[in-house]
C-alpha positions in Angstrom: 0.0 0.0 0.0 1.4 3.5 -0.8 1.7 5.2 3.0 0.7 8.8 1.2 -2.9 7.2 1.7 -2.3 6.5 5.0 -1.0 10.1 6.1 -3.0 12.3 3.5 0.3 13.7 2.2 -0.1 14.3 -1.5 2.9 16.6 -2.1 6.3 14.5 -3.0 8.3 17.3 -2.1 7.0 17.5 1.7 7.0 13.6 2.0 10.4 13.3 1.1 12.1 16.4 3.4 9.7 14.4 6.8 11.4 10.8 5.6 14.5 13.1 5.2 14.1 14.7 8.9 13.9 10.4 10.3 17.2 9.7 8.5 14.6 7.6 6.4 12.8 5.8 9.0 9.2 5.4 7.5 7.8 4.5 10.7 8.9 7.5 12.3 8.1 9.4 9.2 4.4 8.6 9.8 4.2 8.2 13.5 5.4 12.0 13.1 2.5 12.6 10.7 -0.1 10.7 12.9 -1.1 11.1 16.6 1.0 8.6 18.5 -2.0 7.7 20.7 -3.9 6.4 17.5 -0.3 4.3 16.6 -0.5 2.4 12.9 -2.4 0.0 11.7 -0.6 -3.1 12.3 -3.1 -5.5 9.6 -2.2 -2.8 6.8 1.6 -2.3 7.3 2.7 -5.1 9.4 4.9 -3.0 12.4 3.9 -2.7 15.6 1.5 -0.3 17.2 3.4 2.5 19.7 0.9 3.5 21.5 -2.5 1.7 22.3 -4.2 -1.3 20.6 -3.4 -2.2 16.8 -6.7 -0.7 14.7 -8.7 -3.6 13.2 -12.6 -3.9 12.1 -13.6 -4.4 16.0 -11.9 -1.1 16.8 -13.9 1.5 14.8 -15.0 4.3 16.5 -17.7 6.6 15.3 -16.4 9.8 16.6 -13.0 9.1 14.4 -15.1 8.6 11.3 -17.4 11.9 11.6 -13.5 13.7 11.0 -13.6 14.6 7.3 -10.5 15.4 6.9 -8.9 12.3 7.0 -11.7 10.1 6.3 -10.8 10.1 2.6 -7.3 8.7 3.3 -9.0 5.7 4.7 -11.4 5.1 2.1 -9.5 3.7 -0.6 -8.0 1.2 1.9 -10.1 -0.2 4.7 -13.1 1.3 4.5 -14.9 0.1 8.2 -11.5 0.8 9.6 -11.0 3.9 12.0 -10.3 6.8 10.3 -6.6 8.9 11.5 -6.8 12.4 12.2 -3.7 13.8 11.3 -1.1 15.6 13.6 -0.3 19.2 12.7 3.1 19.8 11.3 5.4 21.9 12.9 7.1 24.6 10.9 10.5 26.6 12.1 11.6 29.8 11.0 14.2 31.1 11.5 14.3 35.8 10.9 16.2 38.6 11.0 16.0 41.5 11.0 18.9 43.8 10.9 21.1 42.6 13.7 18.6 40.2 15.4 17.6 36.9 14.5 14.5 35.6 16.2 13.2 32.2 16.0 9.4 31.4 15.4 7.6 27.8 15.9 4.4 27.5 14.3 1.9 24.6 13.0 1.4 24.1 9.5 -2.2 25.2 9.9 -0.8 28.8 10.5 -0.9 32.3 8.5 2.1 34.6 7.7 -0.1 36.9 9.5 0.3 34.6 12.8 4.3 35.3 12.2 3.9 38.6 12.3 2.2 39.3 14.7 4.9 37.1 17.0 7.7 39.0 15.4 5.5 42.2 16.1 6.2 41.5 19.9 9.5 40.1 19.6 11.0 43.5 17.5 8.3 45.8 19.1 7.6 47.0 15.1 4.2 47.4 13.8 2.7 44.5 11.9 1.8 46.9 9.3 5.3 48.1 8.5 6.6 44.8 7.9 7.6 43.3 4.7 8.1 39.9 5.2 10.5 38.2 2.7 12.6 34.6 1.6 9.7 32.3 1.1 10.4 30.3 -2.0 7.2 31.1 -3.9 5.4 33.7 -5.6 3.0 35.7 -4.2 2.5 35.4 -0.6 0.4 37.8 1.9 -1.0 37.7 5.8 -4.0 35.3 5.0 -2.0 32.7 3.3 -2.0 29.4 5.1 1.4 28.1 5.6 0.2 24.5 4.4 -0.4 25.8 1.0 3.3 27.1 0.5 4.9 23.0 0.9 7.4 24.7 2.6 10.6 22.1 4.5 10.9 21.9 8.2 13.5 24.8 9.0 13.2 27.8 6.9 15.0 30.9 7.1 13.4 34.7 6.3 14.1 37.8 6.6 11.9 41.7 7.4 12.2 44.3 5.9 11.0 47.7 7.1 11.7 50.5 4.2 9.0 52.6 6.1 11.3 52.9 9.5 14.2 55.2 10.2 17.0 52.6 10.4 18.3 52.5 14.2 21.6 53.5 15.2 22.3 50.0 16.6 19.9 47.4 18.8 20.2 48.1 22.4 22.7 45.0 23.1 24.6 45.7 20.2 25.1 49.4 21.7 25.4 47.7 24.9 28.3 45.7 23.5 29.8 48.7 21.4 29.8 51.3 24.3 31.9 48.4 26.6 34.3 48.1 23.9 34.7 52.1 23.6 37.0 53.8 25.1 36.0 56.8 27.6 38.5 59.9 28.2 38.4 61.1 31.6 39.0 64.8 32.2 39.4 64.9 35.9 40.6 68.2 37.3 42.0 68.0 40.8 40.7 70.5 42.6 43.4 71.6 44.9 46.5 71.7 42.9 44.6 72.3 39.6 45.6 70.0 38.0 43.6 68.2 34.9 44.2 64.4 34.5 43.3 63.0 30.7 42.6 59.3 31.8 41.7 56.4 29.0 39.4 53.7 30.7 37.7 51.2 28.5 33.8 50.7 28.8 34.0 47.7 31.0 36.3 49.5 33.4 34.2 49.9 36.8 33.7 53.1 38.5 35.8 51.9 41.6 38.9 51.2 39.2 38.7 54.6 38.1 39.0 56.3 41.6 41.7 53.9 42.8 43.6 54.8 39.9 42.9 59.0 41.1 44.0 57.9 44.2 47.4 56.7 43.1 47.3 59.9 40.9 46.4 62.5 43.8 47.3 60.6 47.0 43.5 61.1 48.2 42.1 57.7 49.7 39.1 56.7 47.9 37.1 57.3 51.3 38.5 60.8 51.3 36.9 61.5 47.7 35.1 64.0 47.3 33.4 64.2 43.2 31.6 66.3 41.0 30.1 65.7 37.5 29.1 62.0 37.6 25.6 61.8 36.1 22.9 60.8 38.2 22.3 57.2 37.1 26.0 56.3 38.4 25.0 55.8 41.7 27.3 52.5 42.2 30.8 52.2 42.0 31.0 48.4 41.0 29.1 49.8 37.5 31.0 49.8 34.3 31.9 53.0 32.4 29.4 51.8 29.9 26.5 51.9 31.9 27.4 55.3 33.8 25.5 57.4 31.7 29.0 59.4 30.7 29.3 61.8 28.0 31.1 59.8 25.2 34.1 60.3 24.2 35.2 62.5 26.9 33.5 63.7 30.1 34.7 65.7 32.9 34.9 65.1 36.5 36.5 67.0 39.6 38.0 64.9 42.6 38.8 67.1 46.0 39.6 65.5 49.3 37.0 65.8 52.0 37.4 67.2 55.3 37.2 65.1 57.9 36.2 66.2 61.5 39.8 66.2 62.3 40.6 68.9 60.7 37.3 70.8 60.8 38.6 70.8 65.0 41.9 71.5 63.9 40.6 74.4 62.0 38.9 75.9 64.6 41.6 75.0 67.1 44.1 77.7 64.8 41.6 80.3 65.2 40.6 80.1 68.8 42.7 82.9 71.5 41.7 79.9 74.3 45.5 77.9 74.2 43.3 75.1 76.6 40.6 74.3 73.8 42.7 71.6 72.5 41.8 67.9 72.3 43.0 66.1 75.9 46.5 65.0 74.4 47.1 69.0 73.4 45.9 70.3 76.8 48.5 67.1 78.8 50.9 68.9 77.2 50.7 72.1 78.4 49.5 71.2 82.2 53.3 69.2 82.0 54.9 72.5 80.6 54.6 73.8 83.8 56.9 71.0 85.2 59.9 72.2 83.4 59.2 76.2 84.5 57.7 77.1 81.5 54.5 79.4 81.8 51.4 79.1 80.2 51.2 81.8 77.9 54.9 80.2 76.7 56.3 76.6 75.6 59.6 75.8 74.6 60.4 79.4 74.4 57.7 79.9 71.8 55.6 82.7 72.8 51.3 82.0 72.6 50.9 84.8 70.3 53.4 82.4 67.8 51.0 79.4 68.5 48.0 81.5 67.3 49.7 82.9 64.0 48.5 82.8 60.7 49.5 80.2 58.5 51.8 80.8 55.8 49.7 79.5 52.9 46.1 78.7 53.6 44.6 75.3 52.8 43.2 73.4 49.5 44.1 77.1 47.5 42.6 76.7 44.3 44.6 79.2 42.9 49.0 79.1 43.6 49.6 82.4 42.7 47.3 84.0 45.5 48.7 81.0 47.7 52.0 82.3 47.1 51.1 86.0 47.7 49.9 85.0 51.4 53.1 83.2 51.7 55.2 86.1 50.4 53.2 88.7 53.0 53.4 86.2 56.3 56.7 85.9 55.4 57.7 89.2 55.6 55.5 89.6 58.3 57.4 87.0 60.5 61.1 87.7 59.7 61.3 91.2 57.9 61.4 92.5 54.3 64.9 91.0 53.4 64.2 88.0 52.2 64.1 86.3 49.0 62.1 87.2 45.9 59.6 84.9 46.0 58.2 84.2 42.1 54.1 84.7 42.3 52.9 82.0 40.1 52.5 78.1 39.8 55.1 75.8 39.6 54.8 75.9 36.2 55.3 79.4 35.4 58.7 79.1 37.2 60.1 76.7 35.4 59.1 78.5 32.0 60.7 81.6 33.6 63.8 80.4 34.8 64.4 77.6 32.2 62.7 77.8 28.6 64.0 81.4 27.9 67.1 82.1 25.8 70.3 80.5 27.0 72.0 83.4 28.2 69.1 84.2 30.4 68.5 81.0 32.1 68.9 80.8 35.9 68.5 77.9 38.5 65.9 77.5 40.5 65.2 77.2 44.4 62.0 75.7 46.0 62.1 76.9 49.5 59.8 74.0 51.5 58.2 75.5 54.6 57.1 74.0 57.5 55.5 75.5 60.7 56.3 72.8 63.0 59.6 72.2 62.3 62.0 73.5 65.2 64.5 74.6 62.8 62.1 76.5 60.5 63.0 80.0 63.1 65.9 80.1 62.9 66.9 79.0 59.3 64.4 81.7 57.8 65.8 84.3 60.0 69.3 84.0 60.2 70.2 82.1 56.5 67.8 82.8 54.4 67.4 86.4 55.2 70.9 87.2 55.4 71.7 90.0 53.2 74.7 87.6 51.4 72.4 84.5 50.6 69.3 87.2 49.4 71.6 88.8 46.6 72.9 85.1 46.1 69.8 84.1 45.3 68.1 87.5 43.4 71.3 87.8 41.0 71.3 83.8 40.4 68.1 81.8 40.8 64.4 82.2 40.3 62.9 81.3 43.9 60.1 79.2 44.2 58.1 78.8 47.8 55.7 75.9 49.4 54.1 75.5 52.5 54.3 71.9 53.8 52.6 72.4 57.4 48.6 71.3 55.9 48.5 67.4 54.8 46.5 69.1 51.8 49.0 71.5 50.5 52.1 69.0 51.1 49.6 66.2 48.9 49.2 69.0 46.3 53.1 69.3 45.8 53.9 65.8 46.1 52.0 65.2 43.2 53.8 68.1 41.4 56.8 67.1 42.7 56.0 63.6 40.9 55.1 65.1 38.1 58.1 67.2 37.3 60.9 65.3 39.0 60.0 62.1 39.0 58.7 59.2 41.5 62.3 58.8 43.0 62.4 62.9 43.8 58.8 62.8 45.4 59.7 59.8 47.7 62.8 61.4 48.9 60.7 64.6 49.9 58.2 62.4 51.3 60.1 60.1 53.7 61.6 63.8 55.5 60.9 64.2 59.0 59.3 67.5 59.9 62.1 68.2 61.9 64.5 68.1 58.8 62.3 70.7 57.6 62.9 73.1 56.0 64.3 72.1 52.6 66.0 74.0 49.8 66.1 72.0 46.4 68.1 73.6 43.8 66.8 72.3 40.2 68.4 72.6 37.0 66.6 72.7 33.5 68.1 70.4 30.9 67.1 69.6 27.4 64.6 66.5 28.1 64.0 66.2 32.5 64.0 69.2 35.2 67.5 67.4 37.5 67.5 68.2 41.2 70.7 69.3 42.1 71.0 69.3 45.6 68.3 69.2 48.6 69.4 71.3 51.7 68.0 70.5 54.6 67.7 73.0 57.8 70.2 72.0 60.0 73.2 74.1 58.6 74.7 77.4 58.5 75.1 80.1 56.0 78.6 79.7 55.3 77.3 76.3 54.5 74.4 77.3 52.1 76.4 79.8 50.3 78.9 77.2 49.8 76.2 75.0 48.3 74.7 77.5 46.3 77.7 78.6 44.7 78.7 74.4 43.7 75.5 74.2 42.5 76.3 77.7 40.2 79.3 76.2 38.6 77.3 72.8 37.7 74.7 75.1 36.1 77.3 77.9 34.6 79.0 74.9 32.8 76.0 73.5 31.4 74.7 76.9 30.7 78.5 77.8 28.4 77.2 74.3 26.2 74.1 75.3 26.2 74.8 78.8 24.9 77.4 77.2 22.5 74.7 75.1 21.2 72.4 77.6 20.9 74.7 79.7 19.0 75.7 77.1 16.3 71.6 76.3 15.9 71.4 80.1 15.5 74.2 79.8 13.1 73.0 77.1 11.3 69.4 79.0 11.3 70.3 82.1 9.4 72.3 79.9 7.1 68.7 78.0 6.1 67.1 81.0 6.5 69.7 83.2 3.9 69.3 80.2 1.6 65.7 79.5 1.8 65.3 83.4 1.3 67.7 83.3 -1.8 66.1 80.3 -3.5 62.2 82.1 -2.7 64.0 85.2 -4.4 65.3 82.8 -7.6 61.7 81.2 -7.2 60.2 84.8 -7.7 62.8 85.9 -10.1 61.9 82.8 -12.2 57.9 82.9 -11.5 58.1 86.6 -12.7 60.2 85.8 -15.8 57.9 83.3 -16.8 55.2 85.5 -16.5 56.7 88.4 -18.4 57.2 85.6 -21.0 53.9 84.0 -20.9 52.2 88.1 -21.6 55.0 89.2 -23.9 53.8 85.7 -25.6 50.0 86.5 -25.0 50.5 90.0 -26.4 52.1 89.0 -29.7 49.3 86.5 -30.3 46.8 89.0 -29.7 48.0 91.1 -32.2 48.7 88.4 -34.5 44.8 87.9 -34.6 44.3 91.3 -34.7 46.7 91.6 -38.3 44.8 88.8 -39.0 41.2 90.2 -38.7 42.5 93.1 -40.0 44.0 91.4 -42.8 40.7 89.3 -43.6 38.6 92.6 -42.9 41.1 93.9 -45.6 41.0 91.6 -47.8 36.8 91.1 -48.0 36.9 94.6 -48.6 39.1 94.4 -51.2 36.9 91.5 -52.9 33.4 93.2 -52.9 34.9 96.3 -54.3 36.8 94.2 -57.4 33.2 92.5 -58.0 31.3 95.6 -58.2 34.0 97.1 -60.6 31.8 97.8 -63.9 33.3 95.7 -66.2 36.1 97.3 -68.2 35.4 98.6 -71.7 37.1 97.1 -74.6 39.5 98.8 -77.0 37.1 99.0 -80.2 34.6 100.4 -77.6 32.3 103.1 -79.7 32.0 105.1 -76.3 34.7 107.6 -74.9 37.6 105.4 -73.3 39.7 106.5 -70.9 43.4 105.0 -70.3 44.7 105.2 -66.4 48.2 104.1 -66.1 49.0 103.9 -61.9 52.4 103.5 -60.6 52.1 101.9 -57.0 55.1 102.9 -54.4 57.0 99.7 -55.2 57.0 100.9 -58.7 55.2 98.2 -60.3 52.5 99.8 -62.8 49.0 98.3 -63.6 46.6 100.5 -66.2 42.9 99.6 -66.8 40.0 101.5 -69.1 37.3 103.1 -67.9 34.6 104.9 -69.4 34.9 108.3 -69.8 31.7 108.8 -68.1 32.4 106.4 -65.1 32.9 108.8 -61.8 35.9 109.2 -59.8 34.7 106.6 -57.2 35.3 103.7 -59.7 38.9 104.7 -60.1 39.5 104.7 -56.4 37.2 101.5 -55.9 40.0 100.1 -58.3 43.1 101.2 -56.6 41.2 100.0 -53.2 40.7 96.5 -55.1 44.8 96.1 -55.7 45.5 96.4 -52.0 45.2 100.4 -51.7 42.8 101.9 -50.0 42.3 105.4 -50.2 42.0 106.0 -46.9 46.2 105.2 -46.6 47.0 106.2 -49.9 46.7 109.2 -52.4 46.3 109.4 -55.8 48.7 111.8 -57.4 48.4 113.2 -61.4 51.6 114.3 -63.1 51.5 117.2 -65.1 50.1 119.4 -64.0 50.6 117.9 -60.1 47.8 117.3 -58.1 45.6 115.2 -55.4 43.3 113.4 -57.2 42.0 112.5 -54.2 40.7 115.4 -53.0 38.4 115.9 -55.9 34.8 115.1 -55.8 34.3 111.1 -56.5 31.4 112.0 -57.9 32.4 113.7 -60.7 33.1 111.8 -64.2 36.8 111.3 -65.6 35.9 113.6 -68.2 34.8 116.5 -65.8 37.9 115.9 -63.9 40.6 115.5 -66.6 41.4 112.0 -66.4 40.7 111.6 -69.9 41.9 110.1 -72.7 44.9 108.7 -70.6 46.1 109.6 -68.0 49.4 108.1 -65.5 48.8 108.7 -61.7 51.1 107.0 -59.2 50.0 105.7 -55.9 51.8 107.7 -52.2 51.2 107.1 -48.6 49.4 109.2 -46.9 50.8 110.7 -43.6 
């Protein structure tokens, strides 16, 4: 028996592709096709039945044989038998659309309309706006019932929608692009002013990005205080992607944030009580009395010292107003010979003292400050302002102060100090005991790195400085001699090129200008040339309507009155003609014209007696003027 009766399957195509799907198992092939619960008839095909008894002439069942839609499959073969309803086939697609491919399981009983609408929630694009395309035959719209197209198992389409904007990317796929990205972090530190341009890739977390400011700006991420992070980044284990940043770059300011400590300390500095100290402080001075020391003084250090101002204040956003505070409590505290302190960031001083002409260059000195050192007194008052070591320094170097007493302001130059000098420079500084304050680094500007010279501490004399200072002049006036040497020969070697490159732009000029004096001198002859030649042209047209309306010439045996013109040109050639006696003047000089003579250039001169025939009326005849029987006439420029 042929099993298409069995299953109902008339289309060869889709009967092959199911026994293809079973690896060509007919029995799973048609246990596929027909409910499982019904299994096969065992009497017809001779396999066993799966599921249930075997179907034979006892086992007819009236409610199977009221289905029509099988009952005809059965017919032709056992007609009291039971009649199979058949299992719905099940149809997958595979679409896309753009950068998404969604996968769709349907029954073959199912419209392309029934896609749709399943893509419609899948893409979240109106049903409407589709245009659904791939299917293998002609024409194909949202009623048509997938059955009817004999379509294979898996089958692969695509949408199209022309009437949609085409997106920038799906929101994964901008997901995925934005953690690829690379963000550029402009974070400004807020008090050294100092701007930070940080790459961080997309996937790189918020946290990673302040521990790396911290090893930037020695602030503990605890201690961060931020600006300009949007809103949504409210969780520092969240990637760069996710953030809501401004892409490529975004800005951000990082500050330290005070801590009660210092907000007490703060207070503490401007308090005229010397008792409202924390319990440690106020120890301190209860002992003080011990050693004979009273309590408006301590270690010789009078309570109106304790209560001064500081020399630079804290967290100053801007250094040159930091170093105008520093330059006034200086003088303030040890008088107005002291050094020339330069007013301006760190920066500025080395442009001033290093990036200017050779011969101008100078060293420079960072004076360190600290308040609580015990040598600080007496080095500011009795080195640095001695009259000796203040010309020193004024004729010599470009001096350069800092206040290291606030954790803030000696954080802000340790990252300068970093910065400019290196890691190696910044530890040294760092690892200095406040009493070993204060410190006096002497740097010299070379071609590629700033090099420290020498660090002085406070514990010496002023013979001992000046001696420094002056070893650390010879270092510098020997570099400085190369220097100016090979400044000099770059000079030299400058106004060589220049000398040159000016004499070959004067050749280049010389030649440009030649050239173009040629190229006019060349333009003017060929304008003229055209203009001989229209003039010529003009000429010579002329000079060919006036020989055809010549009347023709009369001929010796003539019965009218002849007259003979013989005319002598200025080459001396001679050509005559005959005219009629009654023929006017004009015709005589249309003649001439016709040879190549206009009368306009040329006159016509009679011999005996002499005269200019071409001031006589054209309009008269030859006769009337005398021109007859013969006459010679001979042809001369005019003027």
């Amino acid at each position: 028996k042929n099993p298409l009766a069995c299953t109902g399957i008339e289309n060869i195509d889709e009967a092959i592709t199911l026994l293809e799907q079973n690896n060509w198992d007919l029995v799973a092939a048609i246990n596929g096709v027909i409910p499982q619960e019904n299994g096969i008839l065992q009497s017809e095909y001779g396999v066993e039945t799966l599921h249930g008894p075997a179907y034979g002439p006892a086992s007819h069942s009236p409610a199977a044989s009221s289905t029509p839609s099988s009952s005809s499959a059965f017919r032709h073969v056992v007609p009291s038998r039971q009649i199979v309803e058949r299992q719905p086939r099940m149809l997958d697609f595979r679409v896309e659309y753009r950068d998404r491919n969604v996968d769709v399981v349907l029954e073959d009983s199912s419209t392309v309309g029934d896609i749709k609408h399943i893509l419609e929630n899948e893409l979240q694009i109106p049903a409407s706006k589709m245009l659904l395309k791939g299917w293998k035959t002609g024409d194909v719209d949202d009623s048509t019932v997938l059955k009817s197209l004999h379509l294979p198992k898996n089958n692969s389409l695509y949408v199209l929608t022309p009437d949609l904007p085409p997106p920038s990317s799906s929101h994964s796929g901008a997901l995925q692009e934005s953690l690829n990205q690379n963000f550029m972090l402009i974070v400004t530190h807020r008090e050294v002013q100092r701007e930070y341009n940080l790459n961080f890739s997309g996937s790189s977390t918020i946290q990673e990005v302040k521990r790396n400011v911290y090893d930037l700006t020695s602030i503990p991420v605890r201690h961060q205080l931020w600006e300009g992070w949007p809103p949504s980044a409210t969780d520092d284990s969240m990637t760069l992607a996710v953030s809501g940043l401004t892409f490529p770059c975004h800005r951000l300011t990082v500050g330290r944030r005070s801590s009660p400590v210092q907000t007490r300390e703060q207070s503490e500095e401007q308090c005229t009580d010397v008792h409202m100290v924390s319990d440690s402080d106020g120890d301190d001075f209860e002992d003080a009395t011990e050693f004979g020391v009273d309590d408006g003084e301590m270690f010789g250090v009078a309570s109106s010292a304790l209560r001064k101002s500081p020399m630079m204040p804290e967290n100053a956003e801007n250094e040159g107003d930091a170093l105008l505070q520093f330059t006034a409590e200086f003088s303030s505290r040890y008088g107005d010979c002291h050094p020339v302190y330069f007013i301006g960031s760190l920066e500025a001083a080395f442009q001033e003292a290093f990036y200017g002409k050779a011969r101008d260059r100078k060293l420079l000195a960072i004076y360190l400050h600290h308040d609580e050192s015990v040598l600080t007194n007496v080095f500011c008052s009795q080195m640095l302002c001695a009259e000796s070591i203040v010309s020193y320094l004024s004729q010599n170097f470009i001096t350069w102060a800092w206040d290291m007493t606030k954790e803030a302001n000696r954080a802000r130059f340790l990252t300068m100090c970093t910065r400019h000098f290196g890691s190696v420079v910044a530890q040294t500084i760092r690892t200095q005991k406040t009493d070993q304050f204060p410190l006096f680094l002497i740097i010299m500007g070379k071609r590629s790195s700033n090099e420290v010279l020498n660090v002085i501490q406070g514990n010496t004399t002023v013979d001992e400085l000046m001696m420094r200072l002056m070893a650390a002049m010879e270092i510098f006036s020997a570099q400085q001699q190369e220097d100016i040497k090979d400044e000099d020969e770059r000079e030299a070697r400058e106004n060589v090129k220049r000398e040159q490159d000016e004499a070959y732009r004067i050749s280049l000029e010389a030649d440009r200008a030649k050239r173009e004096a040629q190229e006019r001198e060349m333009a003017e002859q060929f304008r003229l040339e055209q203009i001989r030649k229209e003039q010529e042209e003009e000429r010579e047209a002329i000079r060919l309507s006036l020989e055809q309306s010549l009347p023709p010439e009369p001929k010796e045996e003539s019965t009218e009155s002849v007259s003979k013109l013989r005319i002598r040109t200025p080459s001396g050639e001679f050509f005559e003609r005959r005219f009629l006696a009654s023929s006017k003047l004009q015709v005589v000089f249309d003649f001439v014209a016709s040879k190549g003579y206009p009368w306009e250039e040329y006159k016509l001169l009679g011999t005996f007696p002499r005269r200019d025939v071409t001031q006589l009326d054209p309009n008269k005849s030859l006769l009337e003027v005398k021109l007859y029987p013969q006459e010679t006439l001979f042809l001369e420029a005019k003027e």
